[in-house]
N, C-alpha and C positions, 0 to 999 in steps of 0.2 A: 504494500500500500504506500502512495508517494506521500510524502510529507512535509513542510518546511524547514523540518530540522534533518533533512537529509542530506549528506554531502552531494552536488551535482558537478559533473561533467559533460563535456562538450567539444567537439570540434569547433573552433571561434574562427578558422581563416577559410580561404575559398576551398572550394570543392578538389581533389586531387586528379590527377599530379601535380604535383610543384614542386619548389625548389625548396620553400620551407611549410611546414603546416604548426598550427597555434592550435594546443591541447589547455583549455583552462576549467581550472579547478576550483570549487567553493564549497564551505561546509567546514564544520568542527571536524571532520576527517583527515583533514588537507596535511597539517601536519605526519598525522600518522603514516599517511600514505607517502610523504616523498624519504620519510624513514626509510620505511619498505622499500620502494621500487632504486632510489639512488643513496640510500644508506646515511643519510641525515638530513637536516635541513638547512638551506643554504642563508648566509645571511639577507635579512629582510633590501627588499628590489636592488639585488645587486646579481650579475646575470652570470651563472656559475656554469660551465662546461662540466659535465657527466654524463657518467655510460648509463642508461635508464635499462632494470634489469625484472625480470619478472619475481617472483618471492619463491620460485625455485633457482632462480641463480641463471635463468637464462637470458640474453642480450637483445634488447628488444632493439634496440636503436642507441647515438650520441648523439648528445644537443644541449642546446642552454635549456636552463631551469630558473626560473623565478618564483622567489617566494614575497605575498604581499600579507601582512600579521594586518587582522581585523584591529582596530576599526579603519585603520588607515587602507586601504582598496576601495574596489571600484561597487563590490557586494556592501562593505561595510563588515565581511566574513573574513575569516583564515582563508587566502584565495592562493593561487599558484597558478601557473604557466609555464607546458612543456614545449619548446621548441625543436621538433623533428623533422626529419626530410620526409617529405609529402609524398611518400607512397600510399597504395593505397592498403599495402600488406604491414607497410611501418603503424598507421594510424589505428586498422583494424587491431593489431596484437594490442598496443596500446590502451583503446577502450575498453579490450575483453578482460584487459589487466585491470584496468580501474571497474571496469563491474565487478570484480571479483570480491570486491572489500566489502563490508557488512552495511547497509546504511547509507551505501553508498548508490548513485544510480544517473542514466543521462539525464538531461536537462529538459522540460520541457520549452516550447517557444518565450522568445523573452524572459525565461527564467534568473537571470544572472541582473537584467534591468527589474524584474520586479522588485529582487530581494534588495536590490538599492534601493527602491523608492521603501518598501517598507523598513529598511533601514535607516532612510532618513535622510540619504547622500544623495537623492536626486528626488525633485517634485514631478508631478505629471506631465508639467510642459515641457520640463525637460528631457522627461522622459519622451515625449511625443518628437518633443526636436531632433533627440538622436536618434531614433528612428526615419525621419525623414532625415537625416546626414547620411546614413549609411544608403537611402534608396537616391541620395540625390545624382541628378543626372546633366545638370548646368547648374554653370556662376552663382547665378543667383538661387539657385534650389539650395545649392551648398553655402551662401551668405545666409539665407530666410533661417534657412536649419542650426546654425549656427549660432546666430543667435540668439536663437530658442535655448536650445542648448549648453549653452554656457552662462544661463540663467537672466541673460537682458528682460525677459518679458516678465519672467517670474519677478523680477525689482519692481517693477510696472506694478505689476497687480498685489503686491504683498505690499508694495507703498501706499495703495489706495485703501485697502482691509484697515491696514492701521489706520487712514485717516478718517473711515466709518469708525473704529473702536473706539477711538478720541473723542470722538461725535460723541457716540452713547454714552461714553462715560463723563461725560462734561454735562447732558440732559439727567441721566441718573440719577449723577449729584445734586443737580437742581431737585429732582423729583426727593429723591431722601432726606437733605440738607435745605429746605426752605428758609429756615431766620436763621440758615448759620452767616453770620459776616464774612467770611472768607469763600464763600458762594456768591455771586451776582446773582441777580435776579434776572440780569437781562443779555446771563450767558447764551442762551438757545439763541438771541436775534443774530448774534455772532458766528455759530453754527451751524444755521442753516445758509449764511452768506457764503459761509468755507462749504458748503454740499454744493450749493447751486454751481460754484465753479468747479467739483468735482466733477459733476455732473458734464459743463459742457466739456471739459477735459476724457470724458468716458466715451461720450456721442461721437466725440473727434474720434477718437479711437476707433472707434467701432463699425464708423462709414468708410474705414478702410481693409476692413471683414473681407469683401470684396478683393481685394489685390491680391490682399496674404492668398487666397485661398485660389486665386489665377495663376502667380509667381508657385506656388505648391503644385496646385493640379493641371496646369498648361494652358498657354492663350488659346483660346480657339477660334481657328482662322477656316471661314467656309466658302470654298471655291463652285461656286452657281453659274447659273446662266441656259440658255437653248441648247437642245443637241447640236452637237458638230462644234461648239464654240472654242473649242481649244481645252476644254476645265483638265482633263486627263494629261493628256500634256503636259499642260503648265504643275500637274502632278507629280508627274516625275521629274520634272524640271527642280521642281524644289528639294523633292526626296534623294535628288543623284542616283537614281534607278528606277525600274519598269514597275512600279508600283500597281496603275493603272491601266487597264487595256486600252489600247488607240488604234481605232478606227473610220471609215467612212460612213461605216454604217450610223446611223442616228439610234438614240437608243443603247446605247452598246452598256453603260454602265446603270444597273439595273439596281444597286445599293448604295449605302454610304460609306466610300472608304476610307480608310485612317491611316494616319503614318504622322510619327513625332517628328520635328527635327528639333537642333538647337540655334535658335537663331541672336546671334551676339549674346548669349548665356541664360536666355529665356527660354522654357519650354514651350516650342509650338504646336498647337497638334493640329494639324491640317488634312480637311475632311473635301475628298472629292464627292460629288453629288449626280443625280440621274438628272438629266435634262429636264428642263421648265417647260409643256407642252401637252397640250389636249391630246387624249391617245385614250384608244380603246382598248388596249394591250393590259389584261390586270395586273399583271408585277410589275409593266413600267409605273403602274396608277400606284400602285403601293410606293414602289422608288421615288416616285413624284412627291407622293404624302412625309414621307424619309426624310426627303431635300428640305421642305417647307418647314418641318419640324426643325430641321438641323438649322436652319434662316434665324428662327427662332431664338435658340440657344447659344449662337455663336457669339464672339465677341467681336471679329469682324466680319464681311461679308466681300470677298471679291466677286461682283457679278460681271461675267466676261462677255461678249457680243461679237460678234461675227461683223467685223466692219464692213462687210461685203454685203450682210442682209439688213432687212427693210425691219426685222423683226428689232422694237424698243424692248428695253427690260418693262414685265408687268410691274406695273405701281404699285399691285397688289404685295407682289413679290420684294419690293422697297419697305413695303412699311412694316413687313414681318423681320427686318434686321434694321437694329437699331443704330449701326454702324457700318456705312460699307462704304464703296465705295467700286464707281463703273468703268471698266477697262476694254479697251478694242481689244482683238485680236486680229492675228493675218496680217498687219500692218502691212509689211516683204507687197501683198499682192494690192494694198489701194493707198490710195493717196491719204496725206495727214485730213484728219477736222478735229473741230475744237468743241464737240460733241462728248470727248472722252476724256472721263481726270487721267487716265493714261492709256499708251497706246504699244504693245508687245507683238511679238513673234515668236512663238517658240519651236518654227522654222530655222532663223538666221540669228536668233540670241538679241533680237534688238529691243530693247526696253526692260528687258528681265533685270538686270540688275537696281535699273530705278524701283521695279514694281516692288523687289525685295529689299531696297533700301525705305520707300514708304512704309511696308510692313512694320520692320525694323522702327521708323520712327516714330511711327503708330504706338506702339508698344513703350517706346520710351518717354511718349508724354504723357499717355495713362502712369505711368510710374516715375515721373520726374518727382523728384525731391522726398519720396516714401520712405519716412523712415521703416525700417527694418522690423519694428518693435512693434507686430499687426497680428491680430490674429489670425490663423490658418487654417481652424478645420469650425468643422459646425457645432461640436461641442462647445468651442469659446463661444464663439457667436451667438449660440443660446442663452447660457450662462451668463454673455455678458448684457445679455435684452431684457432676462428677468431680473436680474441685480438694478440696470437702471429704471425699470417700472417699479421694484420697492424702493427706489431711490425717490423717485418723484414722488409716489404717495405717500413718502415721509414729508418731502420738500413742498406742494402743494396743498397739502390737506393741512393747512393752520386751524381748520375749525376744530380739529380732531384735537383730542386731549394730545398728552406730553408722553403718556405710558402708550396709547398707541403709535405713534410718531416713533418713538423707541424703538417697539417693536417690528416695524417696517427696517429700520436699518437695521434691526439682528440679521431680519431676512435678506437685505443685500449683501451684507456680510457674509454671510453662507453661499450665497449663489457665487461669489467670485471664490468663494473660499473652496467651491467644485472644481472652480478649473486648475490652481495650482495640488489639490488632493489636500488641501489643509482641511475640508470638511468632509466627512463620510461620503466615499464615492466605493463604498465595496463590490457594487453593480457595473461600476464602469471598468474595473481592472482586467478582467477577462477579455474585454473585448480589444483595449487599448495593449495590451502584453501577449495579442496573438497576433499583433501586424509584424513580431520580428521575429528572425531567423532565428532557428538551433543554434546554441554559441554568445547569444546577446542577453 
């Protein structure tokens, strides 16, 4: 039966072969065990060369060893790290050696970040930050994450909890302490002046919900338009391979396809679409409905046009994307007009580099000047909507006595107090401690 007081282990580095692989260890066991396998313990994070031997005396492998004495690691546990040549036959002996110990056993997902956070060495956000570090894929996934992670955000919000606790306890005192002299009577006008700037300091915040969670989970850029207009193309065009099928046929792309890039350290995910057009054909009719949906959700919209035909973008098809913007194609076969915010080939390469330097700029005035310090997933962003709704019906409801007023800012205290784990979130851990790999 698995347990919290049972030593675990894990594979922490990539998949085998390689040149080195990372064995780390945590648990009251840790000690005992590099007794056994390398016949003492080495001095605390200092990285010692041994032969690692099974407890019959046989050679499993040589490699450094690290020992990290709780509290000081990354568990808050007695933790170690074995470092061995990444076979797949070195890592397997390995393991079957540390199963072997009593109490001992592998790691579930996230198991080594949970036992930190209920150690105390890392809060939720942080914990969520290094999770998205180790999936980051661009600059700025690896800045957002970062952040998180080395606890900027958690300052933020443990800075605000305190300034609600203050609050309360300054209203309290008035409530318990009315003829004391050393009490004002007219601390609370004082306190609710310091919320209401809480308050717009929170809403800033929080209208930037939005970026964190773009710069996290990718801009989405939707490539539209009539059959034949190029959109496939200009698909692979961006992807630097045949992502899409291209052909003369009209029609031809009957889904929505996807493909990430990176573009100047932003996640793009760029969605090709089924042609815009009346058609009796029911999966083009469904790929149509696909497209329209995708118009919808995207964050921008390149609708492409065949500068050769008569056919305008539907209007309709405009006001379902809140952002785009309308690009020729073919340029190579007709003459320039001033009908199109741009005008490409993705025959002879002519325009493509503006188009993807618009993108590019696109993206960078959405996020000009954003600090860092936003939230990322939808849990904050929850958390941080109902904290400012008990914020305000502390701050607005003057009619209301003093003890409920109080009690409105327990409760926004609490709701921020979910996001960094400072308030009971034993519901949320399961779910936040299985987005990481074996070994984290």
């Amino acid at each position: 039966m698995e347990t919290w007081n049972d030593t675990i282990f894990a594979l922490s580095s990539g998949a085998p072969p390689s040149g080195v692989s990372v064995v780390r260890v945590s648990g009251p066991q840790t000690r005992f065990i590099l007794e056994d396998l390398i016949g003492g313990v080495p001095s605390p994070r200092s990285a010692a060369y041994r032969t690692i031997r099974t407890r019959n005396g046989l050679t499993i492998d040589s490699g450094l060893v690290l020992f990290f004495p709780g509290p000081a690691s990354f568990t808050g546990e007695d933790s170690a790290e074995f470092q061995v040549h990444g076979s797949k036959a070195v890592i397997s002996a390995l393991l079957r050696e540390l199963a072997s110990f009593q109490q001992t056993r592998l790691a579930m997902e996230g198991e080594f970040s949970r036992r930190a956070f209920e150690n105390g060495k890392l809060d939720l956000v942080e914990v969520e930050g290094l999770a998205d570090l180790i999936a980051a894929e661009t600059e700025m996934q690896r800045r957002l994450a970062l952040e998180q992670s080395s606890g900027g955000l958690s300052r933020l919000y443990d800075s605000w909890a305190e300034r609600i606790t203050r609050s309360r306890a300054l209203i309290e005192a008035e409530l318990d302490f009315p003829d004391e002299d050393d009490v004002p009577g007219s601390v609370s006008d004082q306190v609710w002046t310091s919320l209401a700037e809480l308050r717009r300091e929170m809403e800033d915040h929080l209208s930037h919900a939005e970026m964190g969670e773009i710069v996290r989970d990718g801009f989405k850029v939707v490539i539209a338009g009539a059959p034949n207009a190029g959109k496939s193309s200009l698909m692979n065009w961006f992807a630097q391979r045949d992502v899409a099928i291209v052909t003369d046929i009209a029609g031809t792309t009957r889904d929505v396809l996807h493909v990430d890039i990176n573009l100047n350290g932003y996640l793009v995910k760029l969605y090709d679409t089924a042609g815009l057009r009346d058609t009796v054909d029911i999966v083009e009719q469904e790929g149509i409905k696909r497209a329209q949906m995708a118009l919808t959700n995207a964050d921008l919209v390149l609708f492409l046009a065949d500068m050769g035909s008569a056919l305008p973008v539907d209007p309709a098809d405009l006001e379902r994307a809140s952002s785009h913007v309308i690009v020729g194609t073919k340029c190579d076969l007709y003459p320039s007009v001033d009908s199109y915010d741009l005008q490409i080939s993705t025959m002879t390469g002519e325009g493509l580099p503006e188009l993807r330097d618009y993108v590019s700029s696109f993206i960078e005035r959405k996020f000009g000047g954003l600090s860092l310090s936003v939230p990322t997933r939808g849990r904050h962003k929850d958390s941080l909507s109902k904290c400012l709704s008990a914020l305000s019906a502390a701050i607005d409801q003057a009619e209301q006595s003093l003890e409920i007023r109080a009690e409105s800012l327990r409760l926004a205290g609490d709701h921020l107090g979910r996001i960094t784990g400072r308030v009971d979130v034993e519901d949320l851990l399961g779910v936040i401690f299985s987005e990481f790999c074996i070994g984290k």
